[in-house]
N, C-alpha and C positions, 0 to 999 in steps of 0.2 A: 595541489595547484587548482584553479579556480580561473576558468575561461570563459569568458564574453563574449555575449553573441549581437553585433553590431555596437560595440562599445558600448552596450549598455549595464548596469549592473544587475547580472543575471548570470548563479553559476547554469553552465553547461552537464555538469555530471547527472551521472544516473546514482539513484541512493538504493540498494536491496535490503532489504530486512528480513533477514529468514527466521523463520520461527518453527514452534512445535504443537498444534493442536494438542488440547489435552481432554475433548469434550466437553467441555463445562463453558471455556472463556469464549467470549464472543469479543472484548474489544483488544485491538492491538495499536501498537504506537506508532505514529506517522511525522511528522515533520511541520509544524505550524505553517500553514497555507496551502497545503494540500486538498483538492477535491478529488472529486468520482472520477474527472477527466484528465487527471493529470500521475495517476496510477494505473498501474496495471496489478490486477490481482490472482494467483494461483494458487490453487490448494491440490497438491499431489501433480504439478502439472499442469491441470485442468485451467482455463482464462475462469475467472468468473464474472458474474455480469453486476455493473453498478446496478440498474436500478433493481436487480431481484436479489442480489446475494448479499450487496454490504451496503454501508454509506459511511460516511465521514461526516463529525464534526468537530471544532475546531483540531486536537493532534492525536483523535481517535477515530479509528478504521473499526464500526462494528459490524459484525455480519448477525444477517437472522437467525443461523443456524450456527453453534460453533462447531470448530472442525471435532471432526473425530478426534481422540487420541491418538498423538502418530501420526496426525498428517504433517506432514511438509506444507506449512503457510508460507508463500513467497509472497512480498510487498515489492513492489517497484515506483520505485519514485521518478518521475521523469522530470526534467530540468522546469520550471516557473519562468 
């Protein structure tokens, strides 16, 4: 289901992407129109910070550093 915020057309939901560091990969997949501000990002937990750990562009999330092997990448998409 798909709810509007002030009648306007815009879903309300949160989107998660959970993933698997596997050290090597730096890009992960996001949702076309996403930026640095409209995620939340964590590896093991941890927030990480847009301007020092990832960026985005068009429906890729890349970080500087990829995760470890093993880390827990959580993507959070917050509603547009």
């Amino acid at each position: 289901m798909v709810r509007y915020i002030n009648g306007k057309d815009r879903p309300t939901e949160v989107t998660t992407r959970q993933n698997t560091g596997d050290g090597s990969t730096t890009g992960f997949t996001v949702t076309q129109g996403m930026t640095e501000d409209k995620v939340i990002v964590t590896v093991n937990g941890l927030v990480q910070e847009s301007s020092n750990d990832f960026s985005i562009s068009g429906t890729t999330l890349t970080f500087g550093t990829a995760p470890n092997s093993g880390d827990d990448v959580n993507i959070i998409e917050l509603p547009v």
